[in-house]
ZAMARKE-649921 format. One record per atom (N, C-alpha, C): atom name; residue number from 1; x, y, z. Coordinates in steps of 0.1 Angstrom, whole numbers. Atoms other than C-alpha are relative to their C-alpha. Example, Ala and Ser with C-alpha at 12.3 -4.5 7.8 and 13.67 -1.06 7.14 Angstrom:
<recs>
drenke;rose;c1;c2;c3
N;1;9;-12;0
CA;1;123;-45;78
C;1;9;12;0
N;2;-9;-11;0
CA;2;137;-11;71
C;2;-8;11;8
</recs>
This chain:
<recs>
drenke;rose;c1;c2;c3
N;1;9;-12;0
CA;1;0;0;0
C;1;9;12;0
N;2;-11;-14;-3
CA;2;14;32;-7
C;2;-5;6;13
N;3;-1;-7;-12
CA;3;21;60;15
C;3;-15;6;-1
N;4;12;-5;5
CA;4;-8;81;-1
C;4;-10;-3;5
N;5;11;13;-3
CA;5;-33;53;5
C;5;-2;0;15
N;6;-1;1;-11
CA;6;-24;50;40
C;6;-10;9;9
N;7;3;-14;-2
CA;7;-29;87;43
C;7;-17;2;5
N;8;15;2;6
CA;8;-64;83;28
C;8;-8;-10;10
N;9;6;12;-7
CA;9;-74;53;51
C;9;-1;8;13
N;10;1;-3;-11
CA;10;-66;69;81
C;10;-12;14;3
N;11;8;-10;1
CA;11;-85;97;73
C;11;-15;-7;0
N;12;21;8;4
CA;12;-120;79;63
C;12;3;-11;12
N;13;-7;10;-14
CA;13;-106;56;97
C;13;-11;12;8
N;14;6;-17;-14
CA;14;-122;92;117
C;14;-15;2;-7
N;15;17;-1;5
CA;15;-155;91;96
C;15;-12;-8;4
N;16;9;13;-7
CA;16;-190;75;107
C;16;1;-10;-11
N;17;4;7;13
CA;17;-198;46;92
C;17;-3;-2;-11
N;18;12;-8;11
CA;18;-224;60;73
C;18;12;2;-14
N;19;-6;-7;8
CA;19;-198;81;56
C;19;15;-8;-8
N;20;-14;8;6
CA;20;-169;53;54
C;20;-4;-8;-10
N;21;9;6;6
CA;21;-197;31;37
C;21;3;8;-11
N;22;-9;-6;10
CA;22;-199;55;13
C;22;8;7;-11
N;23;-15;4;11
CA;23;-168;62;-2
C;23;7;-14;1
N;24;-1;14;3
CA;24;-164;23;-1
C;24;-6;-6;-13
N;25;11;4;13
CA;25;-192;20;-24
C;25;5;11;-15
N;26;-5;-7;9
CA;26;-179;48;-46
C;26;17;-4;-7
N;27;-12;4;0
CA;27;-143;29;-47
C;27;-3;-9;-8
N;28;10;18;10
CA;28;-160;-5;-55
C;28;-5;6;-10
N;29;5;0;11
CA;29;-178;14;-82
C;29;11;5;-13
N;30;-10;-5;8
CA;30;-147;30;-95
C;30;7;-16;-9
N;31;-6;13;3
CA;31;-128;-6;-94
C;31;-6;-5;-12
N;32;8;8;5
CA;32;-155;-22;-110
C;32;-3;5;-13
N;33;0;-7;19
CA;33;-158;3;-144
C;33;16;-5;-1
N;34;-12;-1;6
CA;34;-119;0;-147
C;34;0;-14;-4
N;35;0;15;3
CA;35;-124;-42;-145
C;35;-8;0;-17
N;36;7;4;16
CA;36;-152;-38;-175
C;36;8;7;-8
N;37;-6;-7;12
CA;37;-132;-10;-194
C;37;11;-11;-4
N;38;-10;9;4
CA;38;-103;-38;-192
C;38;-3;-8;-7
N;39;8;7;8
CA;39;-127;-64;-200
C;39;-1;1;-16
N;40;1;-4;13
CA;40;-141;-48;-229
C;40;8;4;-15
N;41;-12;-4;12
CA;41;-108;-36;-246
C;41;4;-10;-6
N;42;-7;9;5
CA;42;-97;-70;-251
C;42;-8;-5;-14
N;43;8;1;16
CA;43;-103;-79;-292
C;43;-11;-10;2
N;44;17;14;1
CA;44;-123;-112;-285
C;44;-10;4;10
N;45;13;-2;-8
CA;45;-149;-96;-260
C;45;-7;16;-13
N;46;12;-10;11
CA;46;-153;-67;-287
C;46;-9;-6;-11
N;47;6;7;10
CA;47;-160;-91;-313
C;47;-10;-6;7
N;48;15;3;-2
CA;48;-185;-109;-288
C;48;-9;10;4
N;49;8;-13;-3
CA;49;-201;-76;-280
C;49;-3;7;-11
N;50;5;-2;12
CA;50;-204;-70;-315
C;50;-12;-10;-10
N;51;10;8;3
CA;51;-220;-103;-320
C;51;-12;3;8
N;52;14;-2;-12
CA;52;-244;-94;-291
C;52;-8;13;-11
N;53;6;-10;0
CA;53;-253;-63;-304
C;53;-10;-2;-16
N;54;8;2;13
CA;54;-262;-75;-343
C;54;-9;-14;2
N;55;11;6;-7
CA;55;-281;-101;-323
C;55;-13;7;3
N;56;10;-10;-6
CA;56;-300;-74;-308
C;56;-8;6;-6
N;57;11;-8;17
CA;57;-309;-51;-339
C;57;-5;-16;-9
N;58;11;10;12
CA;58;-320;-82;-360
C;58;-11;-8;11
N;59;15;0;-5
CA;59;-345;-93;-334
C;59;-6;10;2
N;60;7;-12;3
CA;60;-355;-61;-331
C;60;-4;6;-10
N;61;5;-1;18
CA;61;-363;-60;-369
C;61;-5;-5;-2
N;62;11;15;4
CA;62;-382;-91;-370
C;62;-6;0;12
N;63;12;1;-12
CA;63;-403;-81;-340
C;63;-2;-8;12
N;64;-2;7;-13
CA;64;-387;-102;-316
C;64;1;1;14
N;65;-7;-9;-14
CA;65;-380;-78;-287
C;65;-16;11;5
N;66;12;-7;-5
CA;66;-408;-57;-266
C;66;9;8;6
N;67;1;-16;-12
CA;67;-410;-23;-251
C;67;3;-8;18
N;68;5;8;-13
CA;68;-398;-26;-215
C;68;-3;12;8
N;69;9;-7;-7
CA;69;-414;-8;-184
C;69;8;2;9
N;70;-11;-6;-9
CA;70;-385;-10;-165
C;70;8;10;-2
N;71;-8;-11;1
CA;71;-362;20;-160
C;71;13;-3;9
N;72;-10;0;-7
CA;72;-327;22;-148
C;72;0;12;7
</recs>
């Protein structure tokens, strides 16, 4: 662990829970895009994410796909 890190830990170490929580959850979400951007860059997951996606548009041209009601 660097020095930096340390720095940072001891600091959010003096915060409530509440507040250590989070910037925990904001760390994990950080971690967690840099894993998919890694993911994603590699050629054979573009080419399956390319196959996904001309999956996608041609059922959705032949009427295979519905409206959905959920929202993110």
């Amino acid at each position: 662990m660097t020095e930096t890190l340390r720095r940072v830990v001891a600091q959010i170490e003096q915060l409530s829970p509440e507040q250590q929580d989070a910037i925990a959850e904001a760390m994990e979400r950080e971690l967690e895009e840099r894993e998919w951007e890694a993911l994603v860059a590699k050629p054979g997951s573009q080419r399956f994410l390319d196959r996904l996606a001309a999956e996608a548009r041609h059922a959705d041209a032949t009427g295979q796909t519905r409206e959905s009601t959920d929202r993110w």
